[in-house]
N, C-alpha and C positions, 0 to 999 in steps of 0.2 A: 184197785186195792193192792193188788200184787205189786204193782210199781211205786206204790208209797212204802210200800214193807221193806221192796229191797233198797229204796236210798235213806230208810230209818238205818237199817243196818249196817250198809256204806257210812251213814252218821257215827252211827255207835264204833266200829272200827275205828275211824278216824279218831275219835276222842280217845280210844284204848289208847294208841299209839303214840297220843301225844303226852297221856297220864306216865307212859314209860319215860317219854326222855324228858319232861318235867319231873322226877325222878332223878333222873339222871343230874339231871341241872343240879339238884336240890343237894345229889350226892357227891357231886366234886364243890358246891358252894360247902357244905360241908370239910369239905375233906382241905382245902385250903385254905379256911377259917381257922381248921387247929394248924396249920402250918405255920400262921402268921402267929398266932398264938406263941408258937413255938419259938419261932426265930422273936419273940419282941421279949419273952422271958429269957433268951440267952445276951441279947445287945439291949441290954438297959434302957440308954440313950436313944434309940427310936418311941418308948415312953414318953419319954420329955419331948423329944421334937413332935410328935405324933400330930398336934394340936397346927401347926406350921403346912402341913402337908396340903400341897395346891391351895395353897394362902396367897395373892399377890404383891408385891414387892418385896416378898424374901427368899429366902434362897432356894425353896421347894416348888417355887413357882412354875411349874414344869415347861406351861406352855410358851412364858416369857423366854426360861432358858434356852428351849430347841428353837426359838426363833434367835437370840442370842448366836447359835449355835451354826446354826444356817448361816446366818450372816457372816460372821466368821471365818467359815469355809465358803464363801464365796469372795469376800476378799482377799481372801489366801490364793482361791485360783486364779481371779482376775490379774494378781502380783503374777502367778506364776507366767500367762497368758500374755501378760505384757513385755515381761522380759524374754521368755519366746519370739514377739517380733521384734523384739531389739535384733537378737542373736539369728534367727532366719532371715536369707537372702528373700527377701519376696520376687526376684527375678529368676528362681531358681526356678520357683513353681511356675513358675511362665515359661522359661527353658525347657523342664519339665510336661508342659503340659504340649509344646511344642516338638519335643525330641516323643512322646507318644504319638500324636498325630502321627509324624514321621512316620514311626515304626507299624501304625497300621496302614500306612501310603504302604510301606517296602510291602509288610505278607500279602496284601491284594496283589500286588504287582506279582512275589515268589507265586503264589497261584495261578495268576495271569500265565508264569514264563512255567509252571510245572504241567499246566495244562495242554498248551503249546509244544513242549517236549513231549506229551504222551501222545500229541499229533503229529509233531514231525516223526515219532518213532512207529507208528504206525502207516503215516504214507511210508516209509522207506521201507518200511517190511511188505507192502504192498510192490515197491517198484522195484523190491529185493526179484521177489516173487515173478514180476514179471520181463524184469529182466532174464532170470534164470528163464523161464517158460521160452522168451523169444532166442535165448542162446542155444538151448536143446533144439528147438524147431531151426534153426540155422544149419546148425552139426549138422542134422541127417539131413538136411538137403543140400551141403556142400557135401557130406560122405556119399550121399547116390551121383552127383556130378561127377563127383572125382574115380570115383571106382567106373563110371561110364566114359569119360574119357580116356584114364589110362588102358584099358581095354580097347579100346578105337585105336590111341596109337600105336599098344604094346599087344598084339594080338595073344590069346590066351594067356593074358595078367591081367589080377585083380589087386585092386589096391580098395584099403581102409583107413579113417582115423580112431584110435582108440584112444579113450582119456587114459592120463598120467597114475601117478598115485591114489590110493583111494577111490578109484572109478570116479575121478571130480573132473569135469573139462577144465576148471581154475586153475589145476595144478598143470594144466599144460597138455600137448598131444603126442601121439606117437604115431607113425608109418608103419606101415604094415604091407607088405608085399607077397604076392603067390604069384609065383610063376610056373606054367605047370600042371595047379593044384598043390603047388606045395611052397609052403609059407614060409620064407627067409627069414630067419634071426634078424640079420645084420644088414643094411642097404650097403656096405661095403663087396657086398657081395655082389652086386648089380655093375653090370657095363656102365662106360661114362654115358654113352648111348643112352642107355637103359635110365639112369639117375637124371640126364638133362628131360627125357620126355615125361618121368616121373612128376621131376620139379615142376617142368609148363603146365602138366594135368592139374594139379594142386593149384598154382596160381591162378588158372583160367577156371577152376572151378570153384575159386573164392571173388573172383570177379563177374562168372557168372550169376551169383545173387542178386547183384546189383549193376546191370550191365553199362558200362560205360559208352556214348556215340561215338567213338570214335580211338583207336589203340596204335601204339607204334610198336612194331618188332625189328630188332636190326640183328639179323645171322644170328636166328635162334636155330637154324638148322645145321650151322659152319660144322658139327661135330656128329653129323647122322649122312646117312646112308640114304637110296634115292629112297626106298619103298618107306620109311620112316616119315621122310619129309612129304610123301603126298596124302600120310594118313593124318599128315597134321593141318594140310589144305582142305579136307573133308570133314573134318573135326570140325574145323572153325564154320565151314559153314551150317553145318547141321546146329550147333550149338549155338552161334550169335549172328541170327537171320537179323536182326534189328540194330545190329552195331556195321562200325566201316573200318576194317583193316590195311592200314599202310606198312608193309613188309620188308624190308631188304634184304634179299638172298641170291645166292648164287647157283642154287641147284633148279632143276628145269621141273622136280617135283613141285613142286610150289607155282610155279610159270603155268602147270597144265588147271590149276583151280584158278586163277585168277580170272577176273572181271574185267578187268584193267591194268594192263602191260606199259611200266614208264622203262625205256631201256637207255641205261645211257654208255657212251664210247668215246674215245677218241679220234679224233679226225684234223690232220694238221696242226697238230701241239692245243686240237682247240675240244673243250667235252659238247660232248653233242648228245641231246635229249630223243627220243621218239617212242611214242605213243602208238598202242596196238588194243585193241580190243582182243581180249581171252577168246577161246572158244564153249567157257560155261557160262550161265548165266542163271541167276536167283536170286533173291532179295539180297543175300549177304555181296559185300565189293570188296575185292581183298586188293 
């Protein structure tokens, strides 16, 4: 019972609501009925034609006219449509539709090559990197070489390399000598002596990185002194057991390291060879 009551109710609402805007209807069908009123007492002549209105085959015929009317503007645009492809290229729109293709072929490809650049700029910042990393680990292992050598020929001197400008090894190295304990400005300061056994420590100890089988020296000692020239026969062997030195020198410091003695002379306007085995012997052959 309670559920017939509340959709009587629900009923009864629903008819309120719709007594309002029937109402409503009734009060603008009103309210426009004097309007027309209005406007047919100021223009006469809608009186008279009154009787005409949506009559067909006269002029109030509303729905003939808008078909009329339609039609009209349709062959107005069809004219305009026409002469449009007189005056448009129809192979423009084919060029057109071609030169787009194109242009989406190119940005694939700009993608393609921008992708590509953020890889090549990446591996090179990788083998930036690791070049850098393998150039420092070189440094100090040619600057512990070279400060070990010059020391072996230059008894009580130490040598270093130090980077250039900006602490960069890029911008280049600098020599650094102690002799002493005490650190030279200037390598002009050093015997020629001093400067030749400087230079050989450095190149022997940028060669020993990567040591070659086999070296030639000719009168790298022409400008040293005996005790000089035998601490560079002892050098070499301690330092390049795995390499084989052929030497030309004149000094007998040198003669006392060797493995293998080639002596050559004169004898009767004619050069004469002869072979002596050293009295040392170890992996290195000088």
């Amino acid at each position: 019972m309670c559920e017939k009551q509340n959709r009587i109710e629900k009923i009864d609402t629903k008819i309120y609501f719709f007594r309002v805007k029937l109402e409503g209807f009734f009060f603008q069908k009103d309210y426009i009925r004097k309007r027309i009123e209005k406007y047919e007492v100021k223009n006469v002549w809608i009186q008279k034609l009154k009787k005409f209105l949506g009559k067909e085959d006269t002029e109030f015929d509303f729905l003939k006219n808008m078909i009329l009317l339609i039609l009209e503007k349709y062959e107005k645009y069809i004219k305009k449509i026409t002469k449009l492809n007189i005056i448009i290229n129809k192979n423009v729109i084919s060029q057109f539709e071609k030169n787009n293709n194109d242009a989406k072929e190119l940005k694939k490809k700009v993608e393609i090559v921008k992708s590509d650049k953020n890889l090549l700029r990446k591996i090179i910042r990788e083998l930036e990197g690791k070049k850098k990393r393998i150039i420092q680990t070189i440094f100090e292992k040619i600057n512990n070489n070279f400060n070990d050598m010059s020391t072996m020929l230059l008894p009580g001197t130490n040598a270093k390399l130090i980077p250039g400008e900006k602490n960069n090894i890029d911008e280049g190295l600098k020599i650094h000598v102690a002799i002493g304990g005490e650190w030279r400005e200037n390598l002009n300061e050093l015997s020629g002596g001093q400067k030749t056994l400087l230079a050989l420590s450095l190149i022997l100890s940028l060669l020993r990185c990567k040591p070659a089988p086999v070296y030639i020296l000719d009168e790298i000692d022409s400008a040293l002194d005996l005790s000089q020239t035998q601490n560079i026969g002892i050098m070499l062997k301690r330092h390049f057991k795995e390499s084989q030195f052929i030497i030309v020198s004149l000094k007998q410091g040198l003669f006392s390291n060797a493995n293998v003695i080639f002596r050559t002379y004169l004898k009767c306007g004619m050069s004469q060879v002869t072979r002596s085995v050293g009295s040392v012997r170890n992996c290195s052959r000088l």
